[in-house]
C-alpha positions in Angstrom: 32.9 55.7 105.3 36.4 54.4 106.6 37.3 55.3 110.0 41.1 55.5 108.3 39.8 57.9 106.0 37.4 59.7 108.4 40.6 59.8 111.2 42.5 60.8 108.2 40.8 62.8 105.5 44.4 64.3 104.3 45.2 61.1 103.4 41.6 60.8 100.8 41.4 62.5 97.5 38.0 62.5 97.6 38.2 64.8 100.7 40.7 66.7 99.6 39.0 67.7 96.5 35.5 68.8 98.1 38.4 70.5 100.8 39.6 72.6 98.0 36.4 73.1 95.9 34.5 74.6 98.8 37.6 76.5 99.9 36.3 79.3 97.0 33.0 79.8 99.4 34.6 80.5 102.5 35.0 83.9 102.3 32.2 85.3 100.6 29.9 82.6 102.6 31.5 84.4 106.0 31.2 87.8 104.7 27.4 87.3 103.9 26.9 85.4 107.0 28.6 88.3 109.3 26.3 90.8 107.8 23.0 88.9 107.4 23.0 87.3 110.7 20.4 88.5 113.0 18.7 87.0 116.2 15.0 86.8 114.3 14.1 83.9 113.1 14.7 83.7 109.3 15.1 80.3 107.7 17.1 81.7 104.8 19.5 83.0 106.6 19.8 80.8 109.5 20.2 77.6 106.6 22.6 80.0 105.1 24.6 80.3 108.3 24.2 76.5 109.6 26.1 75.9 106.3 28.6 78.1 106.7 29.4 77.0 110.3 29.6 73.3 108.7 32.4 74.5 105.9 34.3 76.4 108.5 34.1 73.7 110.4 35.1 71.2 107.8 37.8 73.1 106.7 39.5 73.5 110.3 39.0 69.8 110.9 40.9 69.0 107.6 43.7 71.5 108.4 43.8 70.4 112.1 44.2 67.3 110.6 47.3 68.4 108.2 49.2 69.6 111.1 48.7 66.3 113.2 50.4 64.6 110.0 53.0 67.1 109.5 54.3 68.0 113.7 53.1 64.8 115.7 55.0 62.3 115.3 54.6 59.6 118.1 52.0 57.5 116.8 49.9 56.7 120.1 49.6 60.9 120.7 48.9 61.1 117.1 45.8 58.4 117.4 44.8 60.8 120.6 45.3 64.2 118.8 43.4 62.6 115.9 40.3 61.4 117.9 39.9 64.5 119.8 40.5 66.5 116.5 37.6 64.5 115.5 35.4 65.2 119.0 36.3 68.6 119.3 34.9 70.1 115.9 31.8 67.7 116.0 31.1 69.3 119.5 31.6 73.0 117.7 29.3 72.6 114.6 27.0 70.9 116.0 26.9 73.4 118.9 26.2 76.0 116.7 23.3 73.9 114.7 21.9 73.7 118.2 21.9 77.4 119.1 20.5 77.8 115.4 17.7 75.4 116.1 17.4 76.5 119.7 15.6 80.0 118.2 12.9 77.9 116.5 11.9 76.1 119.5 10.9 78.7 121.5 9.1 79.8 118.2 7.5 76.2 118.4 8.5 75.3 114.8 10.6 72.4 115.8 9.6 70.4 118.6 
């Protein structure tokens, strides 16, 4: 992948139409995953909400990423708010991947 278009993914069709197609999940994905999650260990659900923390997750990066184009406008802080636009949510989903992953260590699933 570009690192203009992964800095950037406004700017990419491509992103912006899997941004848009998986915008119809979002709620009914959350809703499920609010009611569903539970801190046993069951793989449906867990994959269930792994994947929903990745499309929230996507989705605020891309929007995060609309507002750096639209309100920054120096283009050194832009290149900053971009990178750590970028850090920032990798840090958050995979956080949550870990604390997902975390309960099936200490079942000695994964290892």
């Amino acid at each position: 992948m570009n690192l203009k278009v992964f800095f950037s993914p406004e700017k990419s069709t491509r992103v912006l139409r899997v941004f848009h197609q998986t915008s119809y999940a979002l709620l009914p994905m959350g809703l499920v995953t609010f009611f569903t999650n539970s801190p046993q260990c069951i793989p449906p659900i867990d994959m269930l909400c792994a994947a929903t923390a990745v499309n929230f997750g996507f989705h605020s990066f891309v929007s995060c990423s609309f507002v750096i184009t639209d309100y920054v406008k120096h283009d050194m802080l832009r290149q900053t708010c971009r990178i750590l636009n970028t850090k920032l949510h990798a840090l958050a989903v995979s956080g949550y991947a870990y604390s997902i992953l975390k309960k099936y260590k200490h079942k000695k699933i994964v290892e």
